[in-house]
C-alpha positions as CSV (number, residue, x, y, z in Angstrom):
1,X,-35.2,24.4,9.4
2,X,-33.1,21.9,7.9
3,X,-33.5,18.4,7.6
4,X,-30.5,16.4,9.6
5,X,-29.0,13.2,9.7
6,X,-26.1,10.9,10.3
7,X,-23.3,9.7,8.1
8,X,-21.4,7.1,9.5
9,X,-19.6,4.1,8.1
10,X,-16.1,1.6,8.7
11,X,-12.7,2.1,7.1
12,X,-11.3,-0.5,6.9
13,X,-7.3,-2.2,5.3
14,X,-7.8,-4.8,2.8
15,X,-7.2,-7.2,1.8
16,X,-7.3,-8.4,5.9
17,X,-10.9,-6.5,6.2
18,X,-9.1,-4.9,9.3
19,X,-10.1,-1.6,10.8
20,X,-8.1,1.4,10.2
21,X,-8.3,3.1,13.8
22,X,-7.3,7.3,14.1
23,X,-8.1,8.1,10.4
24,X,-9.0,10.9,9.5
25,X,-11.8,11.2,8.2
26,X,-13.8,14.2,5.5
27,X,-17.6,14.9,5.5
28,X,-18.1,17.3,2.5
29,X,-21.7,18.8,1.8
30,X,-22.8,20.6,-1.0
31,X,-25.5,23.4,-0.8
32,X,-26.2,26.4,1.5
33,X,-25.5,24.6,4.5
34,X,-23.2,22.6,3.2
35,X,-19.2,22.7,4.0
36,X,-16.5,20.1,5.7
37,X,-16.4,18.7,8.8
38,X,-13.7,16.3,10.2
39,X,-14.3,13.1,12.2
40,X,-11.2,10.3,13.2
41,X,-12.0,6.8,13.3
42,X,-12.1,4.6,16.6
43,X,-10.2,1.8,17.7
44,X,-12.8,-0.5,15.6
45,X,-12.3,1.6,12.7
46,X,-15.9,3.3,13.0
47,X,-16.4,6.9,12.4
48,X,-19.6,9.3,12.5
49,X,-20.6,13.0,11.6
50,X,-24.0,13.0,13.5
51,X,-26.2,16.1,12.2
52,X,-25.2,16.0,8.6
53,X,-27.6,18.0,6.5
54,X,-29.8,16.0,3.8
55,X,-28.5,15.9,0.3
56,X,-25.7,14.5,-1.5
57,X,-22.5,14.2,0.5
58,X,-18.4,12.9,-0.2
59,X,-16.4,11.2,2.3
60,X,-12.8,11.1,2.3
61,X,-10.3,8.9,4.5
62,X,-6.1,9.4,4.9
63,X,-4.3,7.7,7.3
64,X,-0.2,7.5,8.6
65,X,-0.5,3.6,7.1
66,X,-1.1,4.7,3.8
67,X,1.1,8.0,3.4
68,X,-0.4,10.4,0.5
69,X,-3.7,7.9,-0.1
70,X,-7.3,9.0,0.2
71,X,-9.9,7.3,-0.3
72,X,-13.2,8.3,-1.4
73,X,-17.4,7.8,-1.4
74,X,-20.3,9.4,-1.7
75,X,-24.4,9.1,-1.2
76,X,-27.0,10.8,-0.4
77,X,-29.0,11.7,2.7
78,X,-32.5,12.3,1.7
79,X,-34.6,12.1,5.3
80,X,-34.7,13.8,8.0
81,X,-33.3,11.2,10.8
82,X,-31.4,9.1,7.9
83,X,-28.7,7.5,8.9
84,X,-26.4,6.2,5.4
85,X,-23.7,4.0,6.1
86,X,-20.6,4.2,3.6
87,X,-17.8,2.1,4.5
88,X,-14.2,3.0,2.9
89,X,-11.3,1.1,2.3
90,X,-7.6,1.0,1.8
91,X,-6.0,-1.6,-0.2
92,X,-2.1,-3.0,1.2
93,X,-0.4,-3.5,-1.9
94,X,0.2,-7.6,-2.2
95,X,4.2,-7.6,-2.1
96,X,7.0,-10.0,-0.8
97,X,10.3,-10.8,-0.5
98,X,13.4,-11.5,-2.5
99,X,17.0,-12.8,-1.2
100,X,20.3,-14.2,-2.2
101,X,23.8,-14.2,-2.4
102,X,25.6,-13.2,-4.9
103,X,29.0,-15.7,-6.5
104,X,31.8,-14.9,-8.7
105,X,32.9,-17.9,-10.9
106,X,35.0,-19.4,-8.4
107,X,32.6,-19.7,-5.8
108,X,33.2,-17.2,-3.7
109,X,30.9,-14.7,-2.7
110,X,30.9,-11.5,-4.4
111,X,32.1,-9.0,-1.5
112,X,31.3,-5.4,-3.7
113,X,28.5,-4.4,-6.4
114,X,25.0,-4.3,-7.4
115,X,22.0,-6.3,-7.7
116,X,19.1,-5.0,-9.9
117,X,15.6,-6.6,-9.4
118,X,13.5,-5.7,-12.2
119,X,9.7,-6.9,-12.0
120,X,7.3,-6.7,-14.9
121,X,4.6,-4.0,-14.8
122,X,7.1,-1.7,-12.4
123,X,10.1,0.1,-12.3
124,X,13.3,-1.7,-11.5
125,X,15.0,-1.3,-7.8
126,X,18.4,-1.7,-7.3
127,X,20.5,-2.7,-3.9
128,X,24.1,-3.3,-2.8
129,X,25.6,-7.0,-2.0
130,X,26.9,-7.4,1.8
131,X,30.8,-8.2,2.4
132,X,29.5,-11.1,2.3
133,X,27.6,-11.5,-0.9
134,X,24.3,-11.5,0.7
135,X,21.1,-9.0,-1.1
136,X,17.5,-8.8,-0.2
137,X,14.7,-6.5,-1.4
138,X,11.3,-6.0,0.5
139,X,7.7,-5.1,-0.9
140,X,8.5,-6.8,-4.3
141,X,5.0,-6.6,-6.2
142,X,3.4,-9.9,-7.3
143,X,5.2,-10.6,-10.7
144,X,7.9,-12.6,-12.7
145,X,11.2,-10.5,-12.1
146,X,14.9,-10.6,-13.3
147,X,18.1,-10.1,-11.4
148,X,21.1,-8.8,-12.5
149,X,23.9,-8.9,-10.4
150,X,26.9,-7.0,-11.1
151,X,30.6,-6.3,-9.4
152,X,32.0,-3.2,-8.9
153,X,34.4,-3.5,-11.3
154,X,34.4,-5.3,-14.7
155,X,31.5,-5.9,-17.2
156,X,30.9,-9.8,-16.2
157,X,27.3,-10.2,-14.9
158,X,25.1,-12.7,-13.4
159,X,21.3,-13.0,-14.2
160,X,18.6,-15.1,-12.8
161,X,14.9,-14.6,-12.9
162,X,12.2,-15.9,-10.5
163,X,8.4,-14.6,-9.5
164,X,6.5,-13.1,-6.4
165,X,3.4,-15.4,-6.9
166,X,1.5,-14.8,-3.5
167,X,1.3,-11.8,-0.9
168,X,4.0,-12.6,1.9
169,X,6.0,-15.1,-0.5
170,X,9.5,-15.4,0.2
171,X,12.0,-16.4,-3.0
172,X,15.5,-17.0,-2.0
173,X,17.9,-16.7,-5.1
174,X,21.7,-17.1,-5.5
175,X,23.0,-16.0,-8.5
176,X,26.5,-16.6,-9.8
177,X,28.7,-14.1,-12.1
């Protein structure tokens, strides 16, 4: 007969320490009686695979919050009755926001063209100005950036440079050609 016990654990979002609830959630065994078996999360981010068979064992977690991420653990059940506890968690990238408006010379705002936000240690993103010279740009990582603002036609250009220094930090940035 084999030996049986219970793998159970939290997975959880950092860096809140929140509880991911409805992930899904991978028990995979090695051995004869080994295999895969599937378990989703609760509201308090708990899942379980009761009657696990002793020996060493992998969890994996997805979830819709973190599309194409898994997450991963292992241990080892080794009595009969054990219960192991392995918690998993996701990290939410630290990001925030950058916004402006866009000037030519004169002081008016630039009504057509480009801004490119360019952060160190990622790849540059790029965004259109309003008709009314206005740009933003979401999820920017933590990091020194530069902006380089550009009009749809001619080869004049305005830079400025700033930095995402804290998750949720908002820099607002005007930049004039």
């Amino acid at each position: 007969e084999q030996a049986l016990g219970t793998v159970t654990g939290v997975v959880r979002r950092q860096p809140e320490n929140l509880p991911v609830a409805g992930a899904s959630v991978r028990l995979s065994v090695g051995g004869p009686f080994g295999g895969s078996r599937f378990a989703q999360t609760g509201p308090d981010g708990v899942y379980a695979f009761p009657a696990a068979p002793v020996g060493a064992y992998q969890v994996a977690a997805t979830t819709l919050l973190f599309p194409g991420a898994e997450v991963k653990a292992s241990g080892i059940l080794t009595d009969e009755g054990q219960v192991a506890t392995t918690d998993l968690s996701f990290t939410r990238p630290l990001v925030g926001e950058v916004q402006g408006r866009v000037f030519l010379a004169n002081g008016a705002p630039m009504t057509a063209g480009t801004v490119r936000l360019s952060p160190q240690r990622a790849d540059s993103i790029q965004t259109t100005v309003s008709i009314t010279g206005f740009y933003t740009f979401r999820n920017v990582p933590l990091a020194p950036f530069e902006l380089v603002a550009r009009p749809v036609s001619g080869a004049t250009a305005g830079k400025a440079v700033g930095s995402i220094d804290f998750d949720g930090d908002r820099e607002t940035i005007d930049i004039t050609l």
